[in-house]
C-alpha positions, 0 to 999 in steps of 0.5 A: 478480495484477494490482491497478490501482484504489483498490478493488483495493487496498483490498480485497486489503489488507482480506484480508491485513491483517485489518483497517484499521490493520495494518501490512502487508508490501508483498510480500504484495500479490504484485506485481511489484517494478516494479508495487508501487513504481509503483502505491504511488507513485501513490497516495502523490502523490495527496492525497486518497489518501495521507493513509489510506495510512502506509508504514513501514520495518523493516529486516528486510523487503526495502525498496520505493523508494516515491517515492524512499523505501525502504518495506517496510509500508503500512496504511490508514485505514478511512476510505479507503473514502470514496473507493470 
């Protein structure tokens, strides 16, 4: 599965998650390694972006470098659909 655009993620993240505020393995979105880390990454340097995004960090998950820092989870804000 490729995801590329804001809409894409939220929308994948809206059917795995369930619903806004979840905290959602990174690994579920089924991307790549290199892919995940650098669309996240991307979206975590954007101001207008980053703040609906919330990453997270359980040990017990296999960690993404997300700008440098090891995350394994990411939930959004539903008011990230403000920027569709």
């Amino acid at each position: 599965m490729t995801l590329t655009t804001l809409h894409d993620v939220v929308k994948r993240y809206r059917a795995l998650a369930g619903e806004f505020g979840r905290p959602l393995a990174l690994g579920e979105f089924a991307l790549t390694r290199a892919q995940t880390e650098s669309l996240f990454s991307v979206f975590d340097e954007d101001y207008h972006i980053s703040r609906f995004f919330h990453f997270t960090l359980d040990r017990a998950f296999q960690p993404y470098q997300i700008n440098g820092f090891p995350q394994s989870h990411v939930s959004l804000d539903a008011e990230v659909e403000t920027l569709l």
